[in-house]
Backbone bond lengths (Angstrom), bond angles and torsions (degrees), N, CA, C in turn:
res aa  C-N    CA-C-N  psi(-1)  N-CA   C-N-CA  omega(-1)  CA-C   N-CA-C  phi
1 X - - - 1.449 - - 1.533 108.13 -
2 X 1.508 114.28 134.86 1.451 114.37 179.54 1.290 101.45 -74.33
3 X 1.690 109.45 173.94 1.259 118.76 172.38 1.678 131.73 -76.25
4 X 1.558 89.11 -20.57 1.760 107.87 152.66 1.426 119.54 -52.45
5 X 1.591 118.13 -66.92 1.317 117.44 167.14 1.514 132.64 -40.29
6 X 1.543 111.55 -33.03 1.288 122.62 -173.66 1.513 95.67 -83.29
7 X 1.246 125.88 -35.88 1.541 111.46 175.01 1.397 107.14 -71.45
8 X 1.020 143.95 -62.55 1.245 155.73 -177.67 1.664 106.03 -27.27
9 X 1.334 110.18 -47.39 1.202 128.34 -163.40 1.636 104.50 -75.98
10 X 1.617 110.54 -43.25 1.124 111.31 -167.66 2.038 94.04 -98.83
11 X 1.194 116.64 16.69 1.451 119.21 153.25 1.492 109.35 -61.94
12 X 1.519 88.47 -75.93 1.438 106.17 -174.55 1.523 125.95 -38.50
13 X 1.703 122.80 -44.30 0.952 127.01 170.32 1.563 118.68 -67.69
14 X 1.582 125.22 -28.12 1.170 117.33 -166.96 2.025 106.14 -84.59
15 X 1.640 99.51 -14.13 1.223 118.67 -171.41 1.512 103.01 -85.32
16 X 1.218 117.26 -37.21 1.663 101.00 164.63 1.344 120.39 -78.05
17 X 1.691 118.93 -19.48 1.534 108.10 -175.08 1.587 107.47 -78.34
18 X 1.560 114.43 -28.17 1.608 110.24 178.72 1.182 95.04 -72.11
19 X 1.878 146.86 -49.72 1.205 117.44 -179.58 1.609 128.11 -56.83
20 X 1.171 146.72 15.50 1.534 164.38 -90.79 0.993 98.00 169.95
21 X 1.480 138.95 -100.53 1.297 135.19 175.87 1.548 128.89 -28.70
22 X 1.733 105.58 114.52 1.478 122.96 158.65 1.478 110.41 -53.01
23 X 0.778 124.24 9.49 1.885 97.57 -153.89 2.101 76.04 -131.89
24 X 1.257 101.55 118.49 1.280 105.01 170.35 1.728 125.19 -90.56
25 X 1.294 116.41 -4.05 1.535 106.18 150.13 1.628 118.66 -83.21
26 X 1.362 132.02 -20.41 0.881 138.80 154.93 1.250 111.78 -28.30
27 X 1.436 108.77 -82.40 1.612 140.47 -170.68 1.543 102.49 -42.90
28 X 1.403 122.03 -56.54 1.344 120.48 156.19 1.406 130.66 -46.73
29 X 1.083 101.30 -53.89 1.801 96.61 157.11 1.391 115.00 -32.21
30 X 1.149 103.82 -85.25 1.534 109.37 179.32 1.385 121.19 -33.57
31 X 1.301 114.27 -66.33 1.272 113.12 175.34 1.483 115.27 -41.79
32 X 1.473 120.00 -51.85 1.824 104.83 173.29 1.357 123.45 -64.12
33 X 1.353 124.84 -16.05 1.362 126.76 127.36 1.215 137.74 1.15
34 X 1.372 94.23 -73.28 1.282 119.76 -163.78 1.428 120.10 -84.15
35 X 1.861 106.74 -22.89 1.461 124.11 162.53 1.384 111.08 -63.49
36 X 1.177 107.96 -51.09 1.347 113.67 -175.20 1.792 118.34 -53.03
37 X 0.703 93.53 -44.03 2.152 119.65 -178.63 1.535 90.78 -64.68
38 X 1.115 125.73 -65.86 1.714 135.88 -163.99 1.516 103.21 -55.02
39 X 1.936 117.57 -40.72 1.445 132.33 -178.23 1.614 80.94 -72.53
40 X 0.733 148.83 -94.90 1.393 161.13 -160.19 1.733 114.15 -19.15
41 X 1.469 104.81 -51.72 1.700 122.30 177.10 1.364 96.81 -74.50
42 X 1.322 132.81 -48.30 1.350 119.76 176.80 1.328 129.03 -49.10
43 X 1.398 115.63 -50.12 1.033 135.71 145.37 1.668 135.28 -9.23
44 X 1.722 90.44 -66.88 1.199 114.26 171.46 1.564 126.83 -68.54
45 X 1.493 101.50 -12.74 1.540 100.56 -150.29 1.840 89.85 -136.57
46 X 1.406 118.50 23.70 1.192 127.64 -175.18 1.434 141.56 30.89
47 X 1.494 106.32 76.20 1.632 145.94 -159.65 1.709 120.50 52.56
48 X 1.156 104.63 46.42 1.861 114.94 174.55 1.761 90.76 -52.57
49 X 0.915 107.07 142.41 1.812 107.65 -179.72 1.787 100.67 -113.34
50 X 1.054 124.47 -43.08 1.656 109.54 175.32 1.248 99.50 -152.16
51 X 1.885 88.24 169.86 1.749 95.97 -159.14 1.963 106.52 -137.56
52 X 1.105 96.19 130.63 1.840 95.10 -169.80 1.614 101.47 -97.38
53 X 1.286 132.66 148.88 1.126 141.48 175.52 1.363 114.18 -112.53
């Protein structure tokens, strides 16, 4: 598995646990998370600008 996939993968998972979570500083957590990971795949995958789920 590339290192694209492994982000991708761990998008997806962090994107259902913030949809999941009651606790809305949590959920924010996650979500900057999740910015961070998205900067990261772009990165990786040489300037993808947005991503649909």
């Amino acid at each position: 598995m590339s290192s694209a996939d492994e982000l991708m993968n761990e998008i997806r998972v962090a994107m259902r646990v913030a949809g999941m979570t009651e606790n809305a500083a949590t959920a924010q957590l996650i979500r900057s998370y999740l910015a961070e990971l998205e900067d990261r795949l772009r990165r990786c995958k040489g300037g993808v600008t947005k991503f649909v789920f």
